[in-house]
N, C-alpha and C positions, 0 to 999 in steps of 0.2 A: 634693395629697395622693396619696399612691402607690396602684397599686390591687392589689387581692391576687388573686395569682394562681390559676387556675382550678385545682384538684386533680382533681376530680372531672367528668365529661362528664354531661351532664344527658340528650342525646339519644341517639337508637338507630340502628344499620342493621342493616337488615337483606336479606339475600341474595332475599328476595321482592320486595323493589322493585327489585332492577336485573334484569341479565340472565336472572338463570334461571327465570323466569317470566314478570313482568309486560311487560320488556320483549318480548317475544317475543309476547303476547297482542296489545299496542300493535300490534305490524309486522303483525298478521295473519299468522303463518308458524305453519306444521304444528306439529304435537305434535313432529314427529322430530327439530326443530331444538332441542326440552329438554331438559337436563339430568337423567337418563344415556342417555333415549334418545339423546341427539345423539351417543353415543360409535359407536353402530353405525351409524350417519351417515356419520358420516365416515371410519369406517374402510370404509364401503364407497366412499365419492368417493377415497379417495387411492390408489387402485389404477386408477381411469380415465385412463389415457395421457399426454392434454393434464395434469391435476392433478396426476400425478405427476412428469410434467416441468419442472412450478412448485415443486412441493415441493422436486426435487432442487438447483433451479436457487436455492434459498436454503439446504440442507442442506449441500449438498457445499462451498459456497463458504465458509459458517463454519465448516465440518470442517477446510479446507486455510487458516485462516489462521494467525497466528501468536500461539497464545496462551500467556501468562506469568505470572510472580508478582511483582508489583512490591515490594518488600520497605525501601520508601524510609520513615527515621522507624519503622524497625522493628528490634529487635535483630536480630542474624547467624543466631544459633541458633533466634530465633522461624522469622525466614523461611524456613529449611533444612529445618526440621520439618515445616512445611507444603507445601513444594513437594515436597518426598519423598511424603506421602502423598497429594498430590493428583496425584502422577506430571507436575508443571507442570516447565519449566525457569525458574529463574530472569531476571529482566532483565536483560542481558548476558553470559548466560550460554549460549558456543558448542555444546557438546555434552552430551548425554541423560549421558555415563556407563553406570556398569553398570544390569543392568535389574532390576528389582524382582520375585519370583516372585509374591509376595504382595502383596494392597493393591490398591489405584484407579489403572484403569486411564484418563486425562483422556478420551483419545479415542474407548474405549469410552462413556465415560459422557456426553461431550458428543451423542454420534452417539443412544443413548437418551433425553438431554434433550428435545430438538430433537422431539419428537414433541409438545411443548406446541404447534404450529405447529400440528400437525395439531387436535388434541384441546381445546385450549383450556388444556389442562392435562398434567402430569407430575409426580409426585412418586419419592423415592426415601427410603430411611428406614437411618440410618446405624449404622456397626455400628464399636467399637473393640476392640483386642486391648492388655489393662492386663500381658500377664506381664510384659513387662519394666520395668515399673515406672511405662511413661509410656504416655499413652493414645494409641493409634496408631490412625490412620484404616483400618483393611482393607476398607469393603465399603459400597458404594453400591446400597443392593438396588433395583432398580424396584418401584414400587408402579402397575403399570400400568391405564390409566383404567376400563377397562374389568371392573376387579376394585373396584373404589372405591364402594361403596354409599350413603356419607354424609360429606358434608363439615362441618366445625363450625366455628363463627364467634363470636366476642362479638361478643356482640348491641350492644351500648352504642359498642366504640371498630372491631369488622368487622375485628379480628386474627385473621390465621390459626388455629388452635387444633387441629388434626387431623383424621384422617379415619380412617372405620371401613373394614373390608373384606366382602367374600360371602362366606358361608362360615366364616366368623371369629364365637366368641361374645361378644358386644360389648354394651356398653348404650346405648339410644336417644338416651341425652342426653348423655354425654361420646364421647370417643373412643378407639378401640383403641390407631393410634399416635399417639401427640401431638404438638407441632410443634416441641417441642425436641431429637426424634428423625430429625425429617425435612428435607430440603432439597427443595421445593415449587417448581416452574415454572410459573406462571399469566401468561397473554397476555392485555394489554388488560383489566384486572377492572377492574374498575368497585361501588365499592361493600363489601360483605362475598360478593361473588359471586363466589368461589374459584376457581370450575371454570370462568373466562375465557372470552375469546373462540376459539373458531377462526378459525386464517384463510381457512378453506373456506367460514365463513359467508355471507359475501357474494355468493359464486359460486352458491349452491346450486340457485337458482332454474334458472341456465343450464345445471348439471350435468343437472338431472329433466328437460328438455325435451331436452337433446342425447340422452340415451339413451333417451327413447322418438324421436326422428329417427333413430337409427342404424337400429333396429326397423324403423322405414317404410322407412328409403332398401333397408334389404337383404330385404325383405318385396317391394318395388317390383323388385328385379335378379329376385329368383326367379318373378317372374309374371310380368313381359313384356319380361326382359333378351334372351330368343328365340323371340316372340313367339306366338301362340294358333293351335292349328288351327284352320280352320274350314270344317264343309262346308256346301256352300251348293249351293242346287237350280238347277238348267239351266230360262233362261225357258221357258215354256208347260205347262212338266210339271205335277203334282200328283202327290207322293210317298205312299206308302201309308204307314201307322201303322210298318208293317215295316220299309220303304227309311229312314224319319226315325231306327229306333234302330238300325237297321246304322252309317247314317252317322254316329249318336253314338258308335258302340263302336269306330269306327274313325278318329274324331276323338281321341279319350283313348286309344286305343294309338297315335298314332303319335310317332316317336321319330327322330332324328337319327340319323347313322351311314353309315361307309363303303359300305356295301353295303347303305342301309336303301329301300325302297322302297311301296307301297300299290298295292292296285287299290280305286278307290271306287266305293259302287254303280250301279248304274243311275241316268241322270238328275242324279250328282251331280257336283261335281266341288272342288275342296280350294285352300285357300287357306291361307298363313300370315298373320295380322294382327296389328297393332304398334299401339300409342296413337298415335291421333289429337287433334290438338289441343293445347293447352299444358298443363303440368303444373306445380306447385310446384317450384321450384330447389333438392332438398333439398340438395344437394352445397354452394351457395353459403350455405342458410342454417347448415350445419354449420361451414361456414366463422366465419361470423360469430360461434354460441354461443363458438368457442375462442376468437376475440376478445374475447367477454364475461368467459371465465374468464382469458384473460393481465391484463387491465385489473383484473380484480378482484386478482388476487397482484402488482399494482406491474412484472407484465413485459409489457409491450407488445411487446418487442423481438423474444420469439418467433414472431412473428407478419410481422414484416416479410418475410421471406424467403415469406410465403404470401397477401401483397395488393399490389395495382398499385401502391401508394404507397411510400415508403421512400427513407431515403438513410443515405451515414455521418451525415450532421452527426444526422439522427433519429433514429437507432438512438443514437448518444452520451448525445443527451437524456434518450432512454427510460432507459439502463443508469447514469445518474448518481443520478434517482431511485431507483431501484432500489438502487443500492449503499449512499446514505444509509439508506433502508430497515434495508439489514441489519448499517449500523453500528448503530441504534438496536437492532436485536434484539443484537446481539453486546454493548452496555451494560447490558441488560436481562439477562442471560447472567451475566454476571460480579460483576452486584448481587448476585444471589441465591447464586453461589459463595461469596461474598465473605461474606458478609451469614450466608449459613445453614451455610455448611460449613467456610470457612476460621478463621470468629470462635470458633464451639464448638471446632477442634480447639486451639486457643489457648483458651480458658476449661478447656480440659478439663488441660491443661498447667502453664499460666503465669499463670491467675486471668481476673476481668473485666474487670480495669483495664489488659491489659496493649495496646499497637499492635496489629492486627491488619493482617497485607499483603495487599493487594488483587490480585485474580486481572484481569488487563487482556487487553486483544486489540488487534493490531495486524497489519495490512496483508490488510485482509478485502477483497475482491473485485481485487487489485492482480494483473497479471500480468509479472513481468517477465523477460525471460528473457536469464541473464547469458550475453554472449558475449564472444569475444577483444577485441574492439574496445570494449565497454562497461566490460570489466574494465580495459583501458587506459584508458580514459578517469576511472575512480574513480582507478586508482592515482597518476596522472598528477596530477588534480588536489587529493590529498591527503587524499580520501575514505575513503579505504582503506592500509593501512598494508602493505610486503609483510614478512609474516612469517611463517614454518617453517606453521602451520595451514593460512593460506592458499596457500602454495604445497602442500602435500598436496591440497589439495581442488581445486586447477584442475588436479592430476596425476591425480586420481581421472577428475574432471569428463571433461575430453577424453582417456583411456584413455593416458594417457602412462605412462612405464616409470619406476619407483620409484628416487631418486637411489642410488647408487653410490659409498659409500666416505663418510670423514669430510671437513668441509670444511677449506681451510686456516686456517691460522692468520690471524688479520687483517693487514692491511699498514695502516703508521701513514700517516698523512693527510701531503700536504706541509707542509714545513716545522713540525712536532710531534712530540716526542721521547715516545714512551710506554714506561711501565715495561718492565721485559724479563719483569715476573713479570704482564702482563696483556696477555690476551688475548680475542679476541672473534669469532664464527666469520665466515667471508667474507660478502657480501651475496649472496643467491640467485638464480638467474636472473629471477625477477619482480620483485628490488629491483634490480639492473641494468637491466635493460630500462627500469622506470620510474623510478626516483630518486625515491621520494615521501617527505616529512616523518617521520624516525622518529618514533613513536609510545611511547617509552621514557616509564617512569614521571619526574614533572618534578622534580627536582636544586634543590637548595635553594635560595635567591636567593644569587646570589653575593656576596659582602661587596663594600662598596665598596672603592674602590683607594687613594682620598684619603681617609680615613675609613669614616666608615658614611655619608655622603650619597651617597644612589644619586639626588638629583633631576635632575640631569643626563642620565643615562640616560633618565627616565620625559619630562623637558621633550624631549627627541631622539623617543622614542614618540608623544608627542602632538602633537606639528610634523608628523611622520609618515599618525597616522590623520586627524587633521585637513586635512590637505590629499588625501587619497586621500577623503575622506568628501564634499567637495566638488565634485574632479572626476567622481567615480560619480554624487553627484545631478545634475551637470548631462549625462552622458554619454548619456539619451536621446535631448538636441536635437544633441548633436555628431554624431551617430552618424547623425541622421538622412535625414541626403541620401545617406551611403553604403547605408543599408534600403533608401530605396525604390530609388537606383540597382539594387542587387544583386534586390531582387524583382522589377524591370521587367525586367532581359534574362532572370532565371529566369520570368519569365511568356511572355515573349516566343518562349523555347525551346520552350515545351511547346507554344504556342499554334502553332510552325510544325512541331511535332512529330518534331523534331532535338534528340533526348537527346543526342549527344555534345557539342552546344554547352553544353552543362551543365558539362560538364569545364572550360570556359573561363571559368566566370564569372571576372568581375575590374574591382574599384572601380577609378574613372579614375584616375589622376596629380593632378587638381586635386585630387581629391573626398577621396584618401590625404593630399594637403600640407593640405589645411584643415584636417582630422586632426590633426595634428602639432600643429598650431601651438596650442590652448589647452593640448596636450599639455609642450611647451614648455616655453611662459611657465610651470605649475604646476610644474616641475620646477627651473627657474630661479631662484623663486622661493625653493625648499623649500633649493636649493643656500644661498642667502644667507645663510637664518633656519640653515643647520649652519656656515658658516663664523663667523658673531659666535659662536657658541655654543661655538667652542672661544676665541677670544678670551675669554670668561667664564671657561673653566676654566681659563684660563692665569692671568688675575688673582686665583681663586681661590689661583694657588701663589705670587704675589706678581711676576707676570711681565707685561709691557709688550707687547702684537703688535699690528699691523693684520690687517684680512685685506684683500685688495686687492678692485679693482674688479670688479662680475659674477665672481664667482669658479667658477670648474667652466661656462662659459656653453658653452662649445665641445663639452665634452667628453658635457653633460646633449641640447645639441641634435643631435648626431649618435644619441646613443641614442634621444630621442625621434622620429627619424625610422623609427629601426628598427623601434619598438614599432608607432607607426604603422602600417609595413607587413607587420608579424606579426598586427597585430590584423586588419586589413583581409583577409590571408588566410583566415585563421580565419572571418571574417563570408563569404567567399566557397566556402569551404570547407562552412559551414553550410549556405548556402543550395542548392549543388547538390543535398547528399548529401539534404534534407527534398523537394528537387524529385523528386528520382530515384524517391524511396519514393512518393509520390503523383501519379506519371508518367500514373495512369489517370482522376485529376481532371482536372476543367475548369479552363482558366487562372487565371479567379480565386482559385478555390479554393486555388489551387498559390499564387499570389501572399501571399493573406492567412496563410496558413500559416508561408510562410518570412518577413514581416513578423512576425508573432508569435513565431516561434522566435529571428530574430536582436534583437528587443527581446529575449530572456530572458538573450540571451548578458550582457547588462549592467545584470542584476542581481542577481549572485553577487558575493562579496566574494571568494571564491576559485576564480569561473569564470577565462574565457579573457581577460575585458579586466582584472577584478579582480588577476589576477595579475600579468599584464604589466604594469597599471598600479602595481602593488607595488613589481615590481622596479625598474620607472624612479627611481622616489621614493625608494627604497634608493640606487642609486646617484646621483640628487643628491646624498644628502646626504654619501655617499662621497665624491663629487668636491669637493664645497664642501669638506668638511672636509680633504681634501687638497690642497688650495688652498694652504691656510693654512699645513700641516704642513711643504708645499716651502718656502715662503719664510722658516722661521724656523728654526734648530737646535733639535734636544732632545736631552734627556738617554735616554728610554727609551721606547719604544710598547709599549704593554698593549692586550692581547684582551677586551673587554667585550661578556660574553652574556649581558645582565642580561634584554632586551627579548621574546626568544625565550619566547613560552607553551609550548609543546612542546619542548625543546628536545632532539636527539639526541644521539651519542654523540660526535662527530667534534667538534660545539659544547664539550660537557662538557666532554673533554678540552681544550680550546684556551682555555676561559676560564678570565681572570685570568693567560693566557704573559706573558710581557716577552721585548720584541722591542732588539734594541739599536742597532736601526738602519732605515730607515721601510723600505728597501728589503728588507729582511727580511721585516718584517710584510707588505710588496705580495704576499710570491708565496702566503700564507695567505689575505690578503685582499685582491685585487687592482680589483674593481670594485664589487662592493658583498656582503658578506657573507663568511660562511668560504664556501669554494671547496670544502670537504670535505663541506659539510654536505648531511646527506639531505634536505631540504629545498629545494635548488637556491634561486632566487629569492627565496623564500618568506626566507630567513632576514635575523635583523634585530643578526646581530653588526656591531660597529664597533671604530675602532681610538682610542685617547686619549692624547694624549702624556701625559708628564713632562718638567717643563724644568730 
């Protein structure tokens, strides 16, 4: 029997069982750590040095990330609305645009948020402007802590419900603003206890002791930093009541200085004196409270550069925790945007029932800093697309001088006759230099050529990814003997501490041909499974062929040798360039380093081996299928772009040509792919007879 569902909550919370009270009774901790005392707490700890150097070191890093409007599952005009007035940029969406006079400024208001770290709490209380018809968000006021007299809760389910202010005439048991006017930042609550945790809480203990040790250590310089006069009596004498307060008066006047001098009295004679004996190490124990308080904010890191201890690989440790950290606050961030500000300006709009887009963050504590050689390396391997923006912004970027003049007209691809009425502007110096895959929106599927069956095409596809899918999973044991090769003469170097041997790394002759060889056979292979496959399409058109023995065997293993030794540079090329950068590491270090970085090279689908390994596989199945093509007449070669996900312009154009003759189609597509295409390698055009 089913059981019925609960309506109604039978229990209560309330805000005196957790933190702002009882908890705090529990620890044994001061009055000043309660609720609202704690507010002048802490706003007096976040001005102490070392705290405010924890503070920054989690403020500034979620100020400079990248935060957005996900708008996914949500109408156009939902998302536009909101990303306008929360001043967000959309997800994929390059540039700010013009800028808003009026309205919410994100940056401002996240740099305000962010004081819930300090406070345990933040609120802000929202304001919209209805004249033109639709409610627009202008104004995220602070309701700052310290102004906040009372916070209100139901009691039964400990939902937020609003907060009164000082100063404000308000009644004791509801609230002034309520909580469907406000968007509320609370750390760590626990309960119906609103007003959160700080995250100075933990610290505080160490903060009250380091600053009464400041007191002592600078208490301790001014008394015996240059130490005590003192006069003291000459043996045998016996000073008169008189001699004893001369020489006190001239104990306490005397003073340092160029030309400072004394006569002492009779019988006496003057001593400076310094402490004796051992004294508390306050300098070392101050040391350690800042250790208390790094440990307590999740940053140990600041610290290393001020104890015997310390390395990179520790400091890594230290700053990964840490970054987790502050993704959890950057989620914690964007619920409550999300949740309390982006949802009402949608209700206020579009109803309850409507999507509301979530406010996300991405690339929080990342630093990466783009330069010529990394931009090459996106463009290169497909990452990055070069187009008019981005060539502006590396024109911007390194102070380069703004292009001059219109581009020319485009020049058609070999062998490609394009309209006289189309046009298309040259490729830019960053799409020259790199060649990388146009990035055009993707062009309908092309109809098939014999019909509508394109399975031919997709059976050519998956021969393809399947045997590339194969050679990658096995390419960490291939690869192996050439990693450690290349890590041991890169350990080797740094260990005899001859960087220019570095320039020379270089896999043996064996260690490249063992390479080769599963390299090969998989191409060899691939070459087969495309030669029967035109045999198929030919009996598809009522036509009779073989294809012959090993077909394309010569033509697949000379290129596999090449790949071979393109990859092998590349792995040797990696390992210098990682040795060089950590040229101040110990051998190991340097070893396991470039063993780690040349494992990653081979596990990208469209890194260094992923591609190379592409293009081989491409031109197997090139070769096999030209195999077949030479030994039997046809009537016509057709351009098939069916396979290409991204497909570019130079593709579009050329797919579905007829070729009338095979030596035609070779100078378009001569080894594996169109010849024209932005994609270089990467592309998965093929040629298909007609007989």
């Amino acid at each position: 029997m089913a059981t019925t569902a609960p309506a109604r909550l039978r229990g209560y919370v309330s805000e005196y069982d957790y933190n702002t009270f009882l908890d705090e009774i529990i620890a044994d901790l001061p009055v000043e750590l309660m609720w609202p005392l704690s507010v002048g707490t802490y706003a007096a700890m976040r001005r102490e040095s070392h705290v405010n150097a924890g503070l920054n070191g989690y403020t500034l890093q979620l100020r400079r990330a990248q935060w957005q409007l996900d708008g996914r599952g949500c109408r156009p005009e939902v998302t536009k609305l909101v990303a306008e007035d929360l001043g967000l940029l959309m997800t994929g969406q390059e540039a700010t645009g013009a800028a808003r006079v009026r309205g919410v400024s994100w940056n401002d208001h996240l740099r305000a948020a962010l004081l819930y770290l300090t406070f345990g709490h933040m609120g802000f209380e929202l304001a919209a402007d209805t004249s033109s018809g639709q409610a627009r968000l202008v104004g995220l006021a602070e309701r700052l802590p310290h102004t906040i007299s009372q916070i209100f809760s139901d009691a039964h389910s400990g939902e937020f419900q609003g907060v009164s202010q000082h100063g404000a005439v308000s009644s004791f048991d509801r609230p002034l603003i309520t909580a469907d006017r406000m968007a509320w930042y609370c750390h760590e609550r626990e309960g119906a206890s609103w007003a959160g945790v700080s995250m100075l809480r933990s610290i505080w203990p160490a903060f009250v002791v380091k600053r009464e040790m400041l007191k002592v250590h600078a208490l301790a310089n001014r008394r015996w930093g240059m130490g005590v006069p003192v006069m003291e009596a000459l043996p045998g004498t016996s000073p008169t009541p008189e001699q004893m307060s001369q020489a006190m008066q001239m104990a306490a006047a005397a003073r340092a200085g160029e030309q400072a001098g004394a006569a002492s009295p009779p019988n006496f004679t003057m001593k400076i004196m310094g402490i004796t004996g051992s004294v508390p190490d306050t300098l070392s124990f101050l040391r350690f409270l800042n250790q208390e308080i790094s440990s307590g904010l999740l940053m140990p890191h600041m610290d290393l550069g001020s104890t015997p201890n310390g390395s990179r690989a520790l400091g890594e440790s230290f700053t990964e925790s840490w970054i987790l950290a502050l993704g959890a606050l950057g989620s914690e961030i964007c619920d409550v945007a999300t949740r309390q500000i982006a949802a009402r300006i949608v209700e206020w709009n579009f109803g309850p029932d409507e999507a509301v887009p979530s406010v996300v963050v991405s690339g929080i504590g990342e630093q990466r800093d783009v330069t010529a050689q990394s931009l090459q390396l996106l463009l290169t391997s497909g990452a990055l697309s070069a187009d008019p923006a981005l060539e502006e912004w590396v024109r911007r970027e390194y102070r380069l001088p703004e292009r001059q003049g219109a581009p020319d007209p485009k020049v058609s691809a070999p062998g490609v006759d394009l309209p006289k009425d189309q046009t298309d502007p040259q490729p830019t110096e960053v799409q020259a230099a790199a060649r990388p895959r146009g990035r055009r929106k993707r062009t309908p599927a092309q109809p098939g050529l014999f019909g509508d069956d394109e399975a031919d095409a997709h059976r050519l596809q998956q021969q393809w990814d399947d045997a590339k899918a194969r050679l990658l999973k096995r390419w960490p044991k291939l690869a192996g003997p050439m990693v450690d090769e290349l890590a041991g003469q890169a350990e080797a170097a740094i260990e005899a501490g001859d960087l220019a041997a570095l320039g020379s790394l270089e896999a043996s002759a064996g260690v490249v041909a063992a390479l080769a060889v599963p390299i090969r056979q998989t191409g060899t292979e691939l070459a087969a499974e495309a030669a029967a496959g035109v045999v198929e399409e030919a009996a598809k058109q009522a036509v009779t062929i073989t294809a012959p023995d090993r077909p394309g065997a010569d033509r697949v293993r000379q290129h596999a040798d090449a790949v071979a030794r393109i990859i092998a540079s590349g792995y040797a090329a990696g390992a210098a360039r990682i040795s060089l950068q950590l040229s101040g590491a110990g051998p190991q270090e340097v070893r396991d380093e470039v063993e780690r970085h040349l494992a990653d090279l081979g596990t990208s689908e469209n890194g260094l081996v992923g591609t190379e390994i592409g293009g081989l596989l491409s031109a197997a199945q090139h070769a096999g299928r030209l195999a077949v093509l030479e030994q039997h007449p046809i009537k016509a070669v057709y351009a098939v772009e069916v396979n290409d996900k991204n497909r570019c312009l130079p593709c579009s154009e050329a797919a579905g040509r007829r070729f009338t003759t095979l030596q035609e189609a070779l100078k378009l597509y001569p080894v594996a792919g169109n010849r024209s295409c932005l994609g270089g390698i990467r592309c998965r055009g093929y040629l298909r007879a007609e007989w």
